[in-house]
TORKOL-4160 file (C-alpha; in steps of 0.2 Angstrom, whole numbers, padded with zeros to 4 digits, m for minus):
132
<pt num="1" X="0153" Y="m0097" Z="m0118"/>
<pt num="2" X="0155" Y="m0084" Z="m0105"/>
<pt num="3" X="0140" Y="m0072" Z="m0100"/>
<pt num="4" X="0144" Y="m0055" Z="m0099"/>
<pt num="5" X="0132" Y="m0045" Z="m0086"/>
<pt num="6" X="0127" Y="m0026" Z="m0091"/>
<pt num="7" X="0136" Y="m0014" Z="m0076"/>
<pt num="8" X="0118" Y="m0006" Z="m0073"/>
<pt num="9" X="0115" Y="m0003" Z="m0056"/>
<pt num="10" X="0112" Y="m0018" Z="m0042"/>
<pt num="11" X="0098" Y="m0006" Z="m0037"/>
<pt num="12" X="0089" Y="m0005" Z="m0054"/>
<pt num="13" X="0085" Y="m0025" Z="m0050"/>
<pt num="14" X="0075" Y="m0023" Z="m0036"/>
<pt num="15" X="0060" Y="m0036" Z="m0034"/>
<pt num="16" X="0041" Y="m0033" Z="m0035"/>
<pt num="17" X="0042" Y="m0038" Z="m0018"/>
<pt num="18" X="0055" Y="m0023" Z="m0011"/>
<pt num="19" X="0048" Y="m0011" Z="m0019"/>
<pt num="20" X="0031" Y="m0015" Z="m0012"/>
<pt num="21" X="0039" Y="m0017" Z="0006"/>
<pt num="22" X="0046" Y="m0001" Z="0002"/>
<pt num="23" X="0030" Y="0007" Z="m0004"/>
<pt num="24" X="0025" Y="0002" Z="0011"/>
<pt num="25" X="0038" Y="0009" Z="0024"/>
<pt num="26" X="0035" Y="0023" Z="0016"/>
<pt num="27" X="0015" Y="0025" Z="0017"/>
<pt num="28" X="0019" Y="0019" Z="0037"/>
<pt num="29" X="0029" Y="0036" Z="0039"/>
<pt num="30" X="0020" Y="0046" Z="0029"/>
<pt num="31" X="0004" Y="0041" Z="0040"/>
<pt num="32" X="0014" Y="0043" Z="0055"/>
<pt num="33" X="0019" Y="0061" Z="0052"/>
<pt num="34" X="0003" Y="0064" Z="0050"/>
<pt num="35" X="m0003" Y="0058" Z="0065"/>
<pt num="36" X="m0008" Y="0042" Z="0060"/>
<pt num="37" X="m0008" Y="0027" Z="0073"/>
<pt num="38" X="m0003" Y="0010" Z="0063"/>
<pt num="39" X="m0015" Y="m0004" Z="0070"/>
<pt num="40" X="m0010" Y="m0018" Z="0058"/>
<pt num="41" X="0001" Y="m0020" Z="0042"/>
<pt num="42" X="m0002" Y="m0035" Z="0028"/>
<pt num="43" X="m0017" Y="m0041" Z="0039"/>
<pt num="44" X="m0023" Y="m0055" Z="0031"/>
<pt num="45" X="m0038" Y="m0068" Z="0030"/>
<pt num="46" X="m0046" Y="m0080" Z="0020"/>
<pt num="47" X="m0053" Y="m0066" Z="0008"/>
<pt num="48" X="m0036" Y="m0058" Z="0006"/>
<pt num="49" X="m0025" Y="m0046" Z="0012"/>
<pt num="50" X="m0025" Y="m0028" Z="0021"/>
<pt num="51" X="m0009" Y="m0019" Z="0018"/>
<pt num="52" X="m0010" Y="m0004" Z="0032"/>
<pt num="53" X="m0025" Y="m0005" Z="0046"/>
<pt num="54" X="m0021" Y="0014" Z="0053"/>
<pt num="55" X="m0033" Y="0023" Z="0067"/>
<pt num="56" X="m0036" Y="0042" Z="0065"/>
<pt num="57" X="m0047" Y="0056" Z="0074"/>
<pt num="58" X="m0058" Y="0039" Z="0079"/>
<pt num="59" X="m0060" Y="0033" Z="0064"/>
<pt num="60" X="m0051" Y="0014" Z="0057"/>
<pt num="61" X="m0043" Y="0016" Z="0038"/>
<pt num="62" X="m0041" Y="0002" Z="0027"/>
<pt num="63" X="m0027" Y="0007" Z="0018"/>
<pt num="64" X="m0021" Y="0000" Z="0002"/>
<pt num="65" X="m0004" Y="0002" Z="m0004"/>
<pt num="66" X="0002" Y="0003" Z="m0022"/>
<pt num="67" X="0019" Y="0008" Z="m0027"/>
<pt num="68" X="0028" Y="0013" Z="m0046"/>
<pt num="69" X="0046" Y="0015" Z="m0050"/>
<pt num="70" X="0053" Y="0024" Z="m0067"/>
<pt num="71" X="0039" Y="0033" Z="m0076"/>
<pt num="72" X="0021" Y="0032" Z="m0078"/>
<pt num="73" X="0020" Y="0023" Z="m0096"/>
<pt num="74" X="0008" Y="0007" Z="m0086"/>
<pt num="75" X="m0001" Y="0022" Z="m0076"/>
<pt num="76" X="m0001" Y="0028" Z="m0058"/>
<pt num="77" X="m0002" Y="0017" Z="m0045"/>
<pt num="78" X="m0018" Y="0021" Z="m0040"/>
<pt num="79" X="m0025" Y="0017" Z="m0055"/>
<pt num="80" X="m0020" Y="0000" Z="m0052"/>
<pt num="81" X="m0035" Y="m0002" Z="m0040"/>
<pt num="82" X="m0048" Y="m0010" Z="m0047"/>
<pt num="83" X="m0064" Y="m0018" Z="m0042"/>
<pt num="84" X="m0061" Y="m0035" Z="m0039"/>
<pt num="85" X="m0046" Y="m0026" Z="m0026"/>
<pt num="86" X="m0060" Y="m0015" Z="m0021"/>
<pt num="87" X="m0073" Y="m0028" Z="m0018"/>
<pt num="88" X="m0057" Y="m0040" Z="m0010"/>
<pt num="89" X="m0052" Y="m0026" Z="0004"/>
<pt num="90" X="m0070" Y="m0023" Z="0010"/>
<pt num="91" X="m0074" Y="m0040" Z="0011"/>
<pt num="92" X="m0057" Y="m0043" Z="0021"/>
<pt num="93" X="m0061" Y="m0026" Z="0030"/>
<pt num="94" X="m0078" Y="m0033" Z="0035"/>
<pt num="95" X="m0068" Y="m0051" Z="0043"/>
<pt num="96" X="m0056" Y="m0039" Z="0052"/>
<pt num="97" X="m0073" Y="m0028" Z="0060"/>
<pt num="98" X="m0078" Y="m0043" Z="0068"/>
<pt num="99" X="m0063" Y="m0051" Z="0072"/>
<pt num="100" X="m0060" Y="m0038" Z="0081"/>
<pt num="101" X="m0077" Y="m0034" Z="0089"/>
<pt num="102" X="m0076" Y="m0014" Z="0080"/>
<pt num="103" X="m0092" Y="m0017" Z="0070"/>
<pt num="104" X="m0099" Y="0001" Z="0075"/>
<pt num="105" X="m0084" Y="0008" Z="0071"/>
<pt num="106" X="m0083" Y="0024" Z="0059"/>
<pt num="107" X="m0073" Y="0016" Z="0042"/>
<pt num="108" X="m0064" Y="0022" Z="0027"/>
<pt num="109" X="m0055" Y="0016" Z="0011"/>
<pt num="110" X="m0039" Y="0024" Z="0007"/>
<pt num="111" X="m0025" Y="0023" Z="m0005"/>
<pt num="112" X="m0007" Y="0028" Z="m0006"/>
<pt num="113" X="0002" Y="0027" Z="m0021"/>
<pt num="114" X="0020" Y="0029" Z="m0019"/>
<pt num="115" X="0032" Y="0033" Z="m0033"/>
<pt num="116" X="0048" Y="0027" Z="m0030"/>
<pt num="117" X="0065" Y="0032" Z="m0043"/>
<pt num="118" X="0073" Y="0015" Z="m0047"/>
<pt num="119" X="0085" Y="0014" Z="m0032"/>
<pt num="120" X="0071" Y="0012" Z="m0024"/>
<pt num="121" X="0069" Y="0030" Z="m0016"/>
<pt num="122" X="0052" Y="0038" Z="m0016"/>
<pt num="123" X="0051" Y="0052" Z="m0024"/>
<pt num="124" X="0030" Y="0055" Z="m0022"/>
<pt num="125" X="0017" Y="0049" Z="m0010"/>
<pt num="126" X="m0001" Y="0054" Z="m0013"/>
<pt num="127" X="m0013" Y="0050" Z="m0002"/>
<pt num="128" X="m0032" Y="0046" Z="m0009"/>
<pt num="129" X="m0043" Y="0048" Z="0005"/>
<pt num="130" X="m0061" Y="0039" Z="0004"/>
<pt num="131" X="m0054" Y="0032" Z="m0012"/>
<pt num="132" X="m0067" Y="0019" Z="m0011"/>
C-alpha cells in the first residue's frame, strides 16, 4: 500500500516548538524597537522557565511569551496564562533576583502574545504590560 501525502504546504507543519522560537524572535524585536534591553531569554531554574528577562527605564521585566497560529477558535494567547504559570514565573523570577544579587530592583510581569499566520509569519504582537 503506498501512502499518498496531502500537497499542503511544508510550512503549515511547523512544530510547537518553531513556532514558540518564533513567537519569541519576534517579542525580542519587538522589545528591541522599543527600546528594550534583552538581559536573558529561556532563563531557567529549578522552578521553571523565564522566557525574555528585558531591562527598561530601570526597571527588570519578566516577560512571558505566548504565541497562536490560524485563528482564535482555542482563545488568544494570552489567555493561555494561567495561575499555576503565574505563580511558576514569580517564583522563578524570585530565584533569578537573587542569583543575580538585584533584590531591590523595581520588577514587572509582562506578556506578549504573538499571532503568527501558519507559515509562521506574525501577523500581531500585543504587548500586556503589568499583566500579572
Amino acid at each position: 500500500m503506498v501512502e499518498r501525502r496531502s500537497e499542503q504546504d511544508p510550512a503549515s507543519k511547523l512544530t510547537r516548538q518553531q513556532k514558540g522560537r518564533l513567537g519569541e524572535e519576534a517579542a525580542c524585536d519587538w522589545l528591541r524597537e522599543h527600546d528594550y534591553h534583552i538581559l536573558k531569554r529561556n532563563w531557567r531554574c529549578r522552578s521553571g522557565e523565564i522566557d525574555i528577562v528585558a531591562s527598561h527605564e530601570g526597571m527588570i521585566i519578566f516577560i512571558e511569551v505566548r504565541s497562536r497560529s490560524g485563528t482564535a477558535q482555542y482563545g488568544t494567547p494570552q489567555e493561555s496564562v494561567d495561575i499555576r504559570k503565574m505563580q511558576q514565573v514569580r517564583s522563578t523570577a524570585a530565584v533569578y533576583l537573587q542569583m543575580t544579587g538585584e533584590m531591590k530592583q523595581q520588577i514587572r510581569f509582562d506578556v506578549i502574545a504573538v499571532m503568527l499566520d501558519k507559515a509562521g509569519e506574525t501577523v500581531s504582537i500585543d504587548h500586556i504590560i503589568n499583566a500579572f
